[in-house]
N, C-alpha and C positions, 0 to 999 in steps of 0.2 A: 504493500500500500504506500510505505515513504516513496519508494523508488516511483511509480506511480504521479502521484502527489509534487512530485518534485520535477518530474521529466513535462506535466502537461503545466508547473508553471514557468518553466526554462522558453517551453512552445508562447505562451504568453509572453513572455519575454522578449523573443526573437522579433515578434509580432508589433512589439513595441517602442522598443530600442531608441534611441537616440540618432542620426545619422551619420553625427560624429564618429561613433564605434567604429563605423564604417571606411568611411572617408577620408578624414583626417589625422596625423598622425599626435596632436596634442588635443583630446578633447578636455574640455573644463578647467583649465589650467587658470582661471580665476578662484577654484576652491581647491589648489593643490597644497597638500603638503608635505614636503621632501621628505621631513624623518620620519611620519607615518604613511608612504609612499605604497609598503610593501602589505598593508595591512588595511589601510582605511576603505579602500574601496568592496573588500569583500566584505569587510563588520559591517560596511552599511548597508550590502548586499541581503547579506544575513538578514538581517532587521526586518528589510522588504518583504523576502521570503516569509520569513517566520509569522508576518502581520497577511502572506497574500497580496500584498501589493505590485502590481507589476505594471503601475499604471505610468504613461509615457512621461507625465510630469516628474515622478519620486524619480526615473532612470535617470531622468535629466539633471537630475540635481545629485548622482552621485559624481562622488572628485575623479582625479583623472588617476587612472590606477598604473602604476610604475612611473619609470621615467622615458615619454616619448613612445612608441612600442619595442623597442631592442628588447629590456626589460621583462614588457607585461603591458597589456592592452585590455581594456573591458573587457572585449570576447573572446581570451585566451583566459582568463580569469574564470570567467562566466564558465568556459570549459571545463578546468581545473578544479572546481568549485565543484561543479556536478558529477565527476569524475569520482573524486573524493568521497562527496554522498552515498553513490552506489558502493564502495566499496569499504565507508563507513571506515575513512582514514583521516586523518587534515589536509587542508587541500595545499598549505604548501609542502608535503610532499607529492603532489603530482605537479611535473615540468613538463612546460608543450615545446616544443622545437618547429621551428622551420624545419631544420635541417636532419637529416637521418643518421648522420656520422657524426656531429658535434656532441650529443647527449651519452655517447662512449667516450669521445674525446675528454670531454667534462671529468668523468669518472678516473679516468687512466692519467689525466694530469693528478689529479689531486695525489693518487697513489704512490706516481714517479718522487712527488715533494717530500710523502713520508713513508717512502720506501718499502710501500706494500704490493704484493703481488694481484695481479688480478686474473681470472679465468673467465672468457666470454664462451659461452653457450646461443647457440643459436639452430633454428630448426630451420629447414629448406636448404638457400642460400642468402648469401649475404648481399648487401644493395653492391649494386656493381661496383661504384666508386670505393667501398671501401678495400687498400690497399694496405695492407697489413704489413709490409715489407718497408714502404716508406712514412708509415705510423710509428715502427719502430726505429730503424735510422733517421730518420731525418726529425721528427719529434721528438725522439730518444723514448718513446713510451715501452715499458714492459709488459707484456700479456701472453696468456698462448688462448687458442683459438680450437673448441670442442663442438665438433655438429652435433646432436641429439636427434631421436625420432619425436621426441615428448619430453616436456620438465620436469617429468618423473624420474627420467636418467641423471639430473643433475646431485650429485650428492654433497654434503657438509662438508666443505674443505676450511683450512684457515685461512685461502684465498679469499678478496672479495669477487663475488658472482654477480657476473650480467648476463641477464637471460634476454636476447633480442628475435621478436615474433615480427612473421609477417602479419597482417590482421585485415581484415576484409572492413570490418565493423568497428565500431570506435565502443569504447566501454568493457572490452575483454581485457583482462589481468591476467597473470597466475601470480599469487604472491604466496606461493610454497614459501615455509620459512628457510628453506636453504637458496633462495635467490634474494641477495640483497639489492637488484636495480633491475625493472623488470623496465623494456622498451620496446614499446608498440608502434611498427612501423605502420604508415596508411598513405600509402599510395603516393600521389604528387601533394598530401597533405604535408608531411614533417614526420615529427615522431611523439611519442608521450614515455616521462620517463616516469618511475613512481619509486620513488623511497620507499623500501620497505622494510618495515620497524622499526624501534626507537633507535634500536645498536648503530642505526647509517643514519641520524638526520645530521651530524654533523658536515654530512658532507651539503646540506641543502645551500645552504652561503655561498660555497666552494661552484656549487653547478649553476646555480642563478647569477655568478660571476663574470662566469664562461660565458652563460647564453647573454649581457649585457657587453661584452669586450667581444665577446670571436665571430658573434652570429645573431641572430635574433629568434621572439618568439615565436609560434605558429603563427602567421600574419591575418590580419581582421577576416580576410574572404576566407583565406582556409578554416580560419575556426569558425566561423560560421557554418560553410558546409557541413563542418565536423559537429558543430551544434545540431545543425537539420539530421543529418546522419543520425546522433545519439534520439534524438526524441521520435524518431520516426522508425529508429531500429532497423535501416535502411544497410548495404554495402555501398561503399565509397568507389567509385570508378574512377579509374583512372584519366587525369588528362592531363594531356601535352603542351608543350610551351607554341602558341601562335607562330608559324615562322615571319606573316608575313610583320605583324608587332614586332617579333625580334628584329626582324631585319633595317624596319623601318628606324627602330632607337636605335642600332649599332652607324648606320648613315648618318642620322640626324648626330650621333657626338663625332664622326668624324667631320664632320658640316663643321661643330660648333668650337674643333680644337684645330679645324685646318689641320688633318691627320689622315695618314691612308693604311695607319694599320689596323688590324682588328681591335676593336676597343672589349673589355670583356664586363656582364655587368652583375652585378649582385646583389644578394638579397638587403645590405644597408653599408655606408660608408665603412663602419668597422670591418664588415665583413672582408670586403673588398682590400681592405689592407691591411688583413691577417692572412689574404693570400697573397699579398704581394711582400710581405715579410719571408713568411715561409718558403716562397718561392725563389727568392733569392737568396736566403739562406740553403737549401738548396742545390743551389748555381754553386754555391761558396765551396760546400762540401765535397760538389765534386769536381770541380775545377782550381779550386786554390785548398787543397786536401791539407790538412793538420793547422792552416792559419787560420788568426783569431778573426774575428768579426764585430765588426763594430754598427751597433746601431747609434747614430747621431741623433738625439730629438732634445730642440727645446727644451729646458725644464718648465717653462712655461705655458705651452701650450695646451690646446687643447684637452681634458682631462682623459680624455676618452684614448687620443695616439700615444700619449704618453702611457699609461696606465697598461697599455695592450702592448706597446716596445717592451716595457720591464718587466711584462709577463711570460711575454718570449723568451726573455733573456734568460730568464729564473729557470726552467727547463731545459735549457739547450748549455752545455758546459763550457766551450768555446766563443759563446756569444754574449757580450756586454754593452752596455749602454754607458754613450758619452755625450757629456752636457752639450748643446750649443748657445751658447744666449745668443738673441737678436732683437731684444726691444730695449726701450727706452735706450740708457747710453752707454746700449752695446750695436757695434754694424755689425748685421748677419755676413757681409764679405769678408770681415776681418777675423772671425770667428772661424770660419770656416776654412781659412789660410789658415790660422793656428791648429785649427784641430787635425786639418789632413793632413799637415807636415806633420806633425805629433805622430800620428798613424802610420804614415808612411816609415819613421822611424822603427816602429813596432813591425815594420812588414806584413800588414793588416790588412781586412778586407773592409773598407768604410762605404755605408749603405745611409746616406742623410735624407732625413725628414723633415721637413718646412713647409710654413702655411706663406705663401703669397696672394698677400696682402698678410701679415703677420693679425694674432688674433692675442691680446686683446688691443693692441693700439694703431694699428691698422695701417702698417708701415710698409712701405715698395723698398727693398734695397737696388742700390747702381747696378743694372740690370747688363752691364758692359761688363762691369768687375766683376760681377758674380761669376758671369762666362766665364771670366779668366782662371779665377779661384777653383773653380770645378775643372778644366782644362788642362791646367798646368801640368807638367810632368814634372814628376818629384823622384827622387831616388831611396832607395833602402840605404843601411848602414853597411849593406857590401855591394853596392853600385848598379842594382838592377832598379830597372823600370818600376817604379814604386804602383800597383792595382789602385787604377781609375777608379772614381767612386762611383755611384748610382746617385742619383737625384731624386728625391721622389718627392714629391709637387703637391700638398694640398691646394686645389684649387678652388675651393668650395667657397669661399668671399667673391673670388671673379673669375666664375666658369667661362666666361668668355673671351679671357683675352689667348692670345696664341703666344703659346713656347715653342712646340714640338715640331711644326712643319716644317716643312723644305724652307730652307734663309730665316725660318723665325730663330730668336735669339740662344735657345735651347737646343736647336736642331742638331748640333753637331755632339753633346754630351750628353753622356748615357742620363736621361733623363723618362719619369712614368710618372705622367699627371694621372690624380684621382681626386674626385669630387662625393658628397653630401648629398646622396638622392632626396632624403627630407626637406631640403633648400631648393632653390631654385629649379635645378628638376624634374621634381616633381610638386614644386609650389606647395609642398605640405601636404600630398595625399597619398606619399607612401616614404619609406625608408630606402628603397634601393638605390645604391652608388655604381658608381663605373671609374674606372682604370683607362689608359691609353697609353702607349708609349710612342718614342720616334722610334725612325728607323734603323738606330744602333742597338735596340732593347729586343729583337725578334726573337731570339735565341730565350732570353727574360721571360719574356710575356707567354712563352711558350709552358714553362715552370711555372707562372703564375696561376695559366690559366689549368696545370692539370690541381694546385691544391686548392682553387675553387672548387674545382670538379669534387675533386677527391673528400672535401668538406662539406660537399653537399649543399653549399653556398651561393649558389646562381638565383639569381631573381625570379620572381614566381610568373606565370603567365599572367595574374592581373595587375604585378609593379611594371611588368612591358606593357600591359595594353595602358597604366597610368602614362607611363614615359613618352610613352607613341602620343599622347594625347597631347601632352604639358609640353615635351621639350623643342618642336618647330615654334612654340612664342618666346621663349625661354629670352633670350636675345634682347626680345624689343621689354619683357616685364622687368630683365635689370636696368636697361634705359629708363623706364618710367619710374622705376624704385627708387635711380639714383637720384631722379631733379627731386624730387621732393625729398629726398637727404639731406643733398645741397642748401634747399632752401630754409630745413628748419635746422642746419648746422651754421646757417649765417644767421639764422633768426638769436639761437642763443648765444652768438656771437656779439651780437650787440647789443639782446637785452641781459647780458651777464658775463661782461666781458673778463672778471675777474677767473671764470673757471677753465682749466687748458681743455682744447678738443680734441682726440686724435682723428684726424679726417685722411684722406688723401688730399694733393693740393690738386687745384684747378691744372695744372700742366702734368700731374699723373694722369688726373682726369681725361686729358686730351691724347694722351696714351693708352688712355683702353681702359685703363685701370677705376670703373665707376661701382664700387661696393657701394650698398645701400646700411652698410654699417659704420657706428662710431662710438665711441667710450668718452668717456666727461668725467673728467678729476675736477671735482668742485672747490669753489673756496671753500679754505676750515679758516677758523681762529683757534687760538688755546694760548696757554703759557708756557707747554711745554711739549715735545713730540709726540707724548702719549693721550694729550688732552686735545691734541689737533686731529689724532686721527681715530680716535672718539668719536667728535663732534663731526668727522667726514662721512664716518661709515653710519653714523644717525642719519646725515644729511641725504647719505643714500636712498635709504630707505624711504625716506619723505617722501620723496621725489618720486622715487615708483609707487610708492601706495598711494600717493597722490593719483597722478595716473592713472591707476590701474581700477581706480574708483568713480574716479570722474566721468573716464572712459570704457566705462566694463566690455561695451561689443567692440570696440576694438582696441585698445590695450592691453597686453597683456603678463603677466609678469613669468619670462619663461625663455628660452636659451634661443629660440626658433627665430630662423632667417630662412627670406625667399619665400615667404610665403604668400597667397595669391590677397590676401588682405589683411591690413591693422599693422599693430606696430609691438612689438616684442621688448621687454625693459630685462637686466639680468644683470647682477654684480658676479664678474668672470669668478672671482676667489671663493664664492660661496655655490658656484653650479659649475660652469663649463671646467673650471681647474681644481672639480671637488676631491682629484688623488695625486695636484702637485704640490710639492713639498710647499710647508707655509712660509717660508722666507720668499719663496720666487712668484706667488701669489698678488692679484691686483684686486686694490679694494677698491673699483671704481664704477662707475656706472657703464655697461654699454647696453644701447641701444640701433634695433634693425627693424626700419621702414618698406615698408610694400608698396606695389605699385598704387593700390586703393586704400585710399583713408584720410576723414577729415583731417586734412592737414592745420587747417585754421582754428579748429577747435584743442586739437595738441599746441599749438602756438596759446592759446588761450589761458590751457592749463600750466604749463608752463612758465606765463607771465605771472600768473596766481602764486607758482611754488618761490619765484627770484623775490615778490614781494611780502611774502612771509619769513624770507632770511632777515 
């Protein structure tokens, strides 16, 4: 009768939803909150449930559940949630996946870190991708690999056990006490993994890690299906990726990077450059065999590139991470002259990561020097040819300008731009990103593209049919994103001259260079350092709760850029650099403008906050 009771108001549920669930990759991100991120939306779920409520308004009012969908989305939640039900567990031990190889991956890292063995059990065959030969070299992961007829052949070892099913139907387990991670594959869905018993919830932290750094969660349309599927006790059929959608997104970013090689694209930015990491690590292994590897990344940056480099690195024995600075008063040219001579010393394999247009202050370095910098031939300590570096290009602030083609600035060093599918585009209505390299990277891109593969990583057929949709405007909405940046980044220019802006200038501008983003160090006062930036990081907040109240439909206080409308408020040191170390952390304001939104009414509010200082 629960199961019952519970399945016909999931049906209600679907019936009633929100459209955000759907569409969007931040819904309600006006009632978010970060440290109850991972909780609040299912307690108030619960609630619903438990009162029968499933009426369109109460959906609407629950918070946005995880962070973005990498994480966790409504209706990967809503799945998980029901999951759990029937099987009368918690529902954060059920994990949904995209992907069919990461929720092993998940498990076999944590084990590699403390040094336990694992034994995968699996009945049929295994999804094709997964390659068990370069899971263990090239990931370094330990396991061995047992076919079974049934779970009944699985017995008590002191190994940890994963049991991986194919499954027709969504809602089938076995949680024999002798399998501690049961994984339900379903078709072109993803997978479902389920903690089972108390003995493994430690590892729940460790896999919701994974699925936010390497990959993401079963994406809104799949869990949707998988929703219909569960209430209707329906089999999942299988379907294939659009070719003509793919083909048309793979055109349309060589169109938008002036690029003629294959571009390769995935299921969300991280994803995409955990195969472009792995993939050159890699290259490294078997081309530059016994030397070290160096991953270059900002300390600063983005929290998400940084976080996933050091996670790499923590795994792989040869492989370590080396600071770069490049903002405020340090030049990313100068840096990067120091760090590859350093490297080169070491006889090193050096792999740099950087955002162009830097994040959070929004900086173009000497785009002449750079070439040089990355160019130059440097020597070892016994006089060979010191290993070229790789480049790798976040280009997610200004997907539009050109590195990589034939005479553009990049063309000639091993350079692999990747961009932000939840940006620009795809304007906010899915997470998938894309890679591209020039034409010295073919050999690269080749490795990249099999540990995509191999990760089970590639964009779903409805992130291509979004992309096919979004990215032929893409072009002209940072055009229109940028003038009205421009114009409310001169407005608080001169009604609050005291606070610094980091913008690009008007002659980057005329270079290509038009993000629709900026960060604002506001005047402080105090008496003393501590009391100055006190009073800044209050000031912060003012300012956006200002904002974000005045303007609730389109204000919003939340990381997202490129999106198809409003304006997005976020202190970098408290979200985007939520795992870089606190000293290299920016307590300041940035803000990113859409093509569409009261701009006169933001001007408005704004004159409100300069006149309450």
């Amino acid at each position: 009768m629960k199961d019952n009771t519970m399945l016909n108001y999931i049906k209600e549920v679907i019936k009633n939803m929100p459209t955000g669930w759907l569409n969007i990759t931040t819904h309600r991100l006006d009632i978010y909150n970060e440290k109850l991120a991972k909780t609040e939306f299912l307690d108030q779920f619960e609630t619903l449930y438990t009162s029968n409520n499933s009426d369109a308004s109460a959906l609407n009012q629950l918070p946005t559940a995880y962070d973005y969908i990498r994480l966790g989305h409504p209706l990967s939640c809503v799945l998980e949630w029901a999951l759990a039900h029937l099987h009368d567990i918690k529902s954060e031990n059920v994990i949904s996946f995209d992907s069919k190889i990461v929720p092993v991956l998940a498990v076999l890292r944590k084990n590699l870190l403390e040094n336990k063995n694992t034994t995968i059990y699996y009945t049929g065959s295994l999804p094709e991708c997964f390659d068990a030969e370069i899971i263990k070299n090239i990931y370094g992961y330990k396991f061995q690999l047992k076919q079974v007829n049934t779970a009944d052949e699985i017995v008590a070892l002191n190994d940890t056990t994963v049991f991986i099913s194919q499954e027709e139907t969504i809602g089938a387990a076995n949680l024999d006490p002798n399998i501690d991670f049961f994984i339900s594959l379903h078709q072109h869905l993803g997978s479902i993994l389920i903690v089972n018993g108390t003995a493994n919830e430690n590892y729940i932290s460790d896999i919701q890690h994974v699925r936010r750094r390497e990959t993401v969660a079963m994406t809104p349309a799949n869990a949707l299906i998988a929703l219909n599927a569960l209430v209707e006790q329906s089999i999942i059929k299988n379907k294939t990726i659009d070719v003509t959608n793919k083909n048309s997104v793979l055109n349309a970013i060589k169109t938008v990077t002036n690029t003629t090689t294959k571009p390769l694209v995935a299921s969300s930015g991280l994803s995409i450059q955990y195969a472009i990491l792995m993939g050159l690590i890699h290259d490294a292994i078997i081309n530059h065999k016994g030397k070290a590897i160096k991953i270059i990344v900002p300390p600063n940056c983005y929290g998400g590139t940084n976080d996933q480099a050091r996670r790499v690195a923590a795994c792989i024995n040869n492989v370590d991470i080396v600071d770069l600075p490049v903002d405020g008063d340090n030049d990313m040219v100068q840096s990067i002259n120091t760090v590859l001579d350093t490297i080169a010393e070491q006889d090193a394999v050096p792999y740099i990561i950087a955002e162009i247009p830097t994040n959070p202050r929004v900086e173009v370095p000497n785009l002449i020097k750079l070439k040089e910098a990355l160019s130059k031939v440097r020597k070892t300590p016994s006089g060979a040819t010191a290993i070229d570096p790789v480049f790798i290009l976040d280009q997610t602030f200004c997907p539009n300008v050109h590195f990589l083609g034939e005479n553009d600035m990049l063309s000639t060093v091993r350079t692999i731009s990747f961009a932000s599918g939840s940006k620009f585009p795809s304007g906010g209505q899915c997470t998938a990103g894309y890679c591209v390299g020039n034409t010295n990277t073919l050999a690269l891109m080749e490795k990249i593209e099999n540990h995509l593969m191999l990760c089970d990583n590639e964009a779903t057929d409805f992130q291509y049919d979004i992309l096919a949709k979004q990215l032929p405007s893409m072009n002209q909405r940072i055009s229109d994103a940028y003038k009205n940046t421009r114009e409310f980044v001169n407005y608080i220019h001169d009604v609050l001259p005291g606070a610094k802006i980091n913008f690009v200038s008007e002659a980057l501008a005329s270079q290509g260079f038009t993000p629709s983003v900026f960060s604002l160090d506001l005047p402080t006062k105090g008496n003393t350092d501590e009391e100055k930036e006190t009073y800044k990081r209050d000031l912060n907040l003012k300012l956006i709760n200002l904002m974000i109240t005045k303007i609730p439909n389109e204000s919003k206080f939340c990381v997202s850029y490129g999106q198809l409308k409003g304006c997005y408020w976020t202190i970098p040191a408290t979200s985007t650099q939520g795992t870089t170390k606190e000293g290299d952390k920016d307590y300041i304001v940035r803000a990113s403008l859409s093509p569409n939104l009261d701009l006169e009414l933001h001007k408005k509010v704004f004159l409100d906050f300069v006149k309450s200082i």
